[in-house]
N, C-alpha and C positions, 0 to 999 in steps of 0.2 A: 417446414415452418410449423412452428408449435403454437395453436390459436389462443386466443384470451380464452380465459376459463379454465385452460390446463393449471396443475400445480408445478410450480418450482421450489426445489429444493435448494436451503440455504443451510451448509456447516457451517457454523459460527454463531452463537449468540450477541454479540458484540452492536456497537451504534452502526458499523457499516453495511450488518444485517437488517439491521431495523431501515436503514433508508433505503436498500436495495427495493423490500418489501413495501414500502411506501410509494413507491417508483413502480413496482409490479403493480398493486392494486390501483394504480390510476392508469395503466392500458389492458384491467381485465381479468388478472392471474390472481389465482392462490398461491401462498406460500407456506412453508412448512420448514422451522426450523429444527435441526439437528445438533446439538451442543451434549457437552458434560457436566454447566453448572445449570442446577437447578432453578436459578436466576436467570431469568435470558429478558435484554431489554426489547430484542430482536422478536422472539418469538408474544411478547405484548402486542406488537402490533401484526399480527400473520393469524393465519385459519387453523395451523396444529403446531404441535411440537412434541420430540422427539426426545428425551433424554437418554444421553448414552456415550460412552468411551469412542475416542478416535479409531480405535483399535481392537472396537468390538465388530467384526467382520457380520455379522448373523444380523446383528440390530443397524447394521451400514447397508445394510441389502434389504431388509425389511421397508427403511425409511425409505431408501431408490423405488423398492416397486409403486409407492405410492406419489411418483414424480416424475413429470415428461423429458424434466432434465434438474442437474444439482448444477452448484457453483458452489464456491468456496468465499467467504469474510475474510479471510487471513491468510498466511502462507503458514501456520507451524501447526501443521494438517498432514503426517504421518500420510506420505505416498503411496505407499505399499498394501495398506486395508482398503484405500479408493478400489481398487481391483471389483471388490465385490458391488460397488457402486454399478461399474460399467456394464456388468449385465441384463443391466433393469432399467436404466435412463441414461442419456446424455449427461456427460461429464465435462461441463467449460468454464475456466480454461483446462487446459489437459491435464493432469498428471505428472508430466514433464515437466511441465514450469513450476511446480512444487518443490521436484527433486532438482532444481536448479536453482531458485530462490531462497531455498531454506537453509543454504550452506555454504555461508559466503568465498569457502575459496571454488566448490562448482561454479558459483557467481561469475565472479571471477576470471575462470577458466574457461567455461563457457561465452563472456564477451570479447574475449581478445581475439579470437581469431576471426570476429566479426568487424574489429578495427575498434573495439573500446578501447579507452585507456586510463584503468584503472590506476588508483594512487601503489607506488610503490610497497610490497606484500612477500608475507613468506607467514607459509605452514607453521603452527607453534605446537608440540607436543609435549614440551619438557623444561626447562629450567634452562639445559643446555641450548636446545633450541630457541629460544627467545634471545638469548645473551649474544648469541651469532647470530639472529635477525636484527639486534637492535646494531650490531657491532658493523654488518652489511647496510639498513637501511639507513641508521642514522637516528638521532633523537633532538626534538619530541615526535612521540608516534604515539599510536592508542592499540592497546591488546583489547580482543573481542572476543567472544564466542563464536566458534561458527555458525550453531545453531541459536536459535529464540529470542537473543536478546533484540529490544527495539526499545524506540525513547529512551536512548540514554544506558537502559539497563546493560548489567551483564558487558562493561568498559572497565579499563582500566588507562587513566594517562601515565605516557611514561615521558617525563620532561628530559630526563637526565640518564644516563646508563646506572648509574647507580639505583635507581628508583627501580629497578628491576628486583634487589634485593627484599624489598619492602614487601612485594605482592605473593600473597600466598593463593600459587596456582591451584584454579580449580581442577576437579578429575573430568575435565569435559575437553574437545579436540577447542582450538584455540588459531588465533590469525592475527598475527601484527601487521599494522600499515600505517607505514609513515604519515606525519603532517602533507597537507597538500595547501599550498598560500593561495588563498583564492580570492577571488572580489564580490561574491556574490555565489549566494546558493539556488536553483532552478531545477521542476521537475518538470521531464517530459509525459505526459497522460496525449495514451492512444487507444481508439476502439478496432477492433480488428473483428472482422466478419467471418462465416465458415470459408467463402469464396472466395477471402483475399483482401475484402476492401478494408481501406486502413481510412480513418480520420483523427486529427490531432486537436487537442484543445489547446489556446493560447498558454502557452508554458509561463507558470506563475514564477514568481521571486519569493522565495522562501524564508524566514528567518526563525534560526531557532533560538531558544531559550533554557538552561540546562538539558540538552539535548532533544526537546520537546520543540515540536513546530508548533511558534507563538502567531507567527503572522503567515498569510502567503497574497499577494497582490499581484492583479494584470493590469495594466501592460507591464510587461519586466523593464527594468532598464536597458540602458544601451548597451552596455557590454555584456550582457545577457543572450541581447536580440541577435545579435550580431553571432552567437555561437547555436543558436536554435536550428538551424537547417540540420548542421554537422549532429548534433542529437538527436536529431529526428530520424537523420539518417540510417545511427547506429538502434535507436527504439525499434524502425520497420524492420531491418534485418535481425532483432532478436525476435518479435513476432512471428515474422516468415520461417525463422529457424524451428522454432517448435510449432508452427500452426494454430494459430493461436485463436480465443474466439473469447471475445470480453474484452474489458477492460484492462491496460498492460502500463504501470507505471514506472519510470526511469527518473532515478537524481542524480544530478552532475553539480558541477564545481567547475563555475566558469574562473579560467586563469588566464593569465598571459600568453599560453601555450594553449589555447582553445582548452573545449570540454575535458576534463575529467570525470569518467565516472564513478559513482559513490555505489549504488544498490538498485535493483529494480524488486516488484512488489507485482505480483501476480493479480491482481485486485483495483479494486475502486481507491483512493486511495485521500487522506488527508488535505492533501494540497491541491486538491481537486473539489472540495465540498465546496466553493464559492462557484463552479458552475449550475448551483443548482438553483438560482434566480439570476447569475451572470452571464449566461448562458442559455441560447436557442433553447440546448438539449441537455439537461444533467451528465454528467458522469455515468449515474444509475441507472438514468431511462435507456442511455445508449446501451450499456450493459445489460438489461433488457431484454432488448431488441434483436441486441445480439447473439445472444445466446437462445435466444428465442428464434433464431430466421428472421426474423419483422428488417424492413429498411428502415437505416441508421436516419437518426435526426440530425440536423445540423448544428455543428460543432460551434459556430462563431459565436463570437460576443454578444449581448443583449443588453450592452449599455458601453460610455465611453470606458471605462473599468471597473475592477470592483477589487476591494478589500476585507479579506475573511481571517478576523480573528479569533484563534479559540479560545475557548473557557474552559482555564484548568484550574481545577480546587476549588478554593474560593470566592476564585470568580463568577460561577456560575449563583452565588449570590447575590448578585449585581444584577440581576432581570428586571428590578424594575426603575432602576435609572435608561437600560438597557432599552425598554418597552418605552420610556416616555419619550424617545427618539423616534417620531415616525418613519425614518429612513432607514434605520434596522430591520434586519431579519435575522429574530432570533430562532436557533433549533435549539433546545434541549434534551438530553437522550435518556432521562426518565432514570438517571442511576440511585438509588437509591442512597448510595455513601459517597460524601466526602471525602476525597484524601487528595493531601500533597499529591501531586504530579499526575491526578486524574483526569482526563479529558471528559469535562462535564457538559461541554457542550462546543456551540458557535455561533460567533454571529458575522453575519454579512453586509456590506453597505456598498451599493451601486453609486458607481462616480457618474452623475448625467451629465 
């Protein structure tokens, strides 16, 4: 068990470092971000901060010695230089769920023989390759990067087999996967202990908006509810598979044909920030605690439901219509620029 007062180590500059850190300093901790842009929203609100390359091994061990343990904000966090982390603090989640996360056909690869069932997939290397994946799976599909893209980024749709001709392949490994018909989108969000113990937060309903998740609401719908176990399922056995200690999220694609899975996310994660007045125990405090040794708080609801919508671009303009709703709760993440398709913030509203 790692007491209050200890420092935690957070890579990532990003809003999910900052609220991690916000969640640490109210049971006790210091934290200390380690990022590469000199902007860090995350380390405003922490005791130090650390600028420096993913992939600077010397300055990744530096920062460790002065932390009783690290976590990671994000998955596109270069596996391979954590090494030099591990000799100096506690590292959660592992390492492993990096190098599995980060890449969507490990992704992938690594859920099916846990009983996921990924939407229909094939490896893209080439021009040729893609034209026999679209020619095998079928069209419309969406080509992707295997590594960094998120929100949207780094997609291509392919409606037609012809639209194949139009896309000038990037020089980066690449993964087509067919359309999946679904009725609703759903993530599963689990805490997992060093010991074993696992708890789940009510699995929200997702909706996205140019690839960006605009909404996410509990309770889900019924056809949602009704495929939550079977996900839960497959979440604990990807936990139990790498050992997992933090916070571990999974999205699926409820269909006709039960879940489908979409991606999971080693981390605290988007469609999870409405627990953090929806909710007994935050996402972040469980994560915490977790990672910390402390016992977990309880996961259950703290109202009949709640609805968390974010503020991207623009919207985060809107604070003081936003504010003159006593039944909001708003966060803002202190970014300094505007831009199209920026997650500038969120707000939450409890269903009583």
């Amino acid at each position: 068990m790692i007491p209050p007062g200890e420092t935690i180590g957070i890579l990532g500059g990003g809003q999910l470092g900052r609220m991690i850190a916000l969640a640490a300093a109210n049971l006790g901790y210091r934290c200390h971000v380690y990022a590469p842009e000199a902007d860090s929203i995350a380390a405003d609100v922490c005791a130090a901060f650390t600028q420096g390359s993913y992939d600077d091994e010397a300055a990744l061990a530096a920062f460790a010695a002065q932390c009783a343990v690290v976590t990671y904000e994000f998955e596109n966090v270069a596996a391979a230089p954590l090494a030099a982390i591990t000799g100096h603090a506690r590292l959660h989640p592992p390492a492993k769920a990096l190098e599995v996360a980060q890449d969507r056909v490990n992704e992938k690869t690594f859920v099916e023989p846990l009983g996921g069932r990924p939407a229909p997939w094939a490896q893209v290397d080439s021009v040729d390759d893609l034209k026999a994946a679209v020619a095998r799976i079928g069209a419309p599909g969406i080509l992707k990067t295997r590594r960094d893209g998120y929100d949207g980024k780094g997609q291509w749709r392919i409606m037609q087999p012809s639209d194949v001709d139009a896309i000038d392949l990037p020089d980066v490994p690449l993964i087509y996967e067919g359309f999946v018909t679904f009725a609703a989108e759903f993530s599963v969000i689990l805490v997992r202990t060093a010991a074993g113990e696992v708890r789940f937060w009510d699995s929200a309903e997702n909706v996205h908006k140019g690839g960006i998740l605009d909404r996410s609401s509990v309770p889900a719908s019924a056809v949602i509810l009704a495929q939550v176990d079977e996900a839960r399922t497959l979440a604990g056995r990807v936990a139990d598979a790498l050992d997992y200690v933090g916070v571990l999220t999974l999205e699926f694609f409820a269909t006709e044909n039960g879940p489908v899975f979409n991606e999971m996310a080693p981390r605290v994660h988007n469609s999870g920030h409405w627990s953090i007045e929806g909710a007994l125990t935050s996402q972040f405090e469980n994560h915490v605690r977790a990672i910390c040794g402390l016992p977990l708080g309880s996961t259950a609801l703290a109202a009949k439901g709640v609805v968390m919508d974010n503020l991207i671009g623009d919207d985060a303009h809107d604070w003081p219509a936003i504010l003159s709703d006593s039944a909001n709760h708003l966060h803002l993440y202190g970014k300094a620029a505007v831009r199209p398709g920026r997650k500038m913030g969120h707000v939450t509203r409890l269903v009583l």
